[in-house]
C-alpha positions in Angstrom: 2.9 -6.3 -36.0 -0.3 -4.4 -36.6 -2.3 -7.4 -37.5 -0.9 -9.7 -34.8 -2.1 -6.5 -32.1 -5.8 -6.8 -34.1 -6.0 -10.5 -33.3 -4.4 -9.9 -29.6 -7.2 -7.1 -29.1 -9.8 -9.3 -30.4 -9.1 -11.7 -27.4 -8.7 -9.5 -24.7 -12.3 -7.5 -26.3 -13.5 -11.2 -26.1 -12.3 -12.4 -22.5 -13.8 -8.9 -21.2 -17.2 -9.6 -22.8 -16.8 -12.9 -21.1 -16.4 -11.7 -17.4 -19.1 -8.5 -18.1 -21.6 -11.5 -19.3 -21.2 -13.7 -16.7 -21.1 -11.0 -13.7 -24.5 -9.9 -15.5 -25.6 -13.2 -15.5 -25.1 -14.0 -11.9 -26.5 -10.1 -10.9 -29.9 -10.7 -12.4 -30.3 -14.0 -11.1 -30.1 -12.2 -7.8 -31.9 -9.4 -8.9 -35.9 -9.1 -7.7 -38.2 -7.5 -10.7 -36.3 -6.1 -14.1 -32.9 -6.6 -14.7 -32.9 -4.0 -17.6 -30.4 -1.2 -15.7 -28.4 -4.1 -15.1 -28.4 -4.9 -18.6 -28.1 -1.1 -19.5 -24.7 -0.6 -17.4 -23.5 -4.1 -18.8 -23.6 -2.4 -22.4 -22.5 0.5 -21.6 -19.4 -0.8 -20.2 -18.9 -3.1 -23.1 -19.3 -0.1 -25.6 -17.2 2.0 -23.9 -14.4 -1.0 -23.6 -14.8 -1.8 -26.9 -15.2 1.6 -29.0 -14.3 4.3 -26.2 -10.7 2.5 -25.6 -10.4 1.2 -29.1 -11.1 4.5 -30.4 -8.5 6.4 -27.6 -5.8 3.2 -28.4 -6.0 3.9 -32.3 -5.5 7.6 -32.3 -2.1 7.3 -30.5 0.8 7.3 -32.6 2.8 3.8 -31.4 1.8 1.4 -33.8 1.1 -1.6 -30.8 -1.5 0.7 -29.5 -3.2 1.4 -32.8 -3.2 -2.3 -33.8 -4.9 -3.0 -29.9 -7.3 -0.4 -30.1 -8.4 -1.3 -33.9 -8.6 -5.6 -32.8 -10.7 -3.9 -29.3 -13.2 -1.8 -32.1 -13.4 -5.0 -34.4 -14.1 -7.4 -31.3 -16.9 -5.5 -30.4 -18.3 -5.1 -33.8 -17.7 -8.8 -34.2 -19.5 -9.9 -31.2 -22.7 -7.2 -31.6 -23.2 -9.1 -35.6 -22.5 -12.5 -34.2 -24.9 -12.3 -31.7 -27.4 -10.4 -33.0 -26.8 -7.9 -30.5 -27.2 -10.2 -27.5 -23.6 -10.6 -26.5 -23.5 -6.7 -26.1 -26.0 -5.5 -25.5 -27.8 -3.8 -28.4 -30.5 -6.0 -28.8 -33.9 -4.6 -27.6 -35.3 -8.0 -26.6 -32.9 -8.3 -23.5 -35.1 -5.0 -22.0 -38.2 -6.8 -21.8 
């Protein structure tokens, strides 16, 4: 059961990170000289989805929250080495 939650907070980490990247996208299209705030509050969020929840969701004691906040944790961490830090946020080049 723990494992299967993992893989399901994997997914939902990864359909979040979706809809934060396009909104971004679409927000500094629009957006008239640096996009870097825009980019700032865009990986904040994600960190705070990712390792704020997954962190709150894996000290409870139900073991379907532990396994969700654990998969949210290792979805983020997944996507920042994937990506090289692009995906979330914690590459510098994105704040040029």
């Amino acid at each position: 059961m723990l494992i299967g939650l993992m893989f399901v907070g994997l997914v939902l980490y990864s359909l979040v990170n979706l809809v934060v990247g396009f909104v971004l996208f679409f927000v500094t299209l629009d957006s008239n000289g640096t996009s870097a705030r825009y980019l700032a509050v865009g990986a904040v969020v994600l960190a705070l989805v990712g390792l704020g929840a997954g962190i709150a969701l894996a000290f409870m004691r139900r073991p379907w929250f532990r396994g969700l906040g654990l998969g949210l944790m290792i979805g983020w961490a997944l996507w920042s080495i994937m990506s090289a830090g692009f995906f979330t946020g914690l590459n510098p080049n994105l704040y040029d």
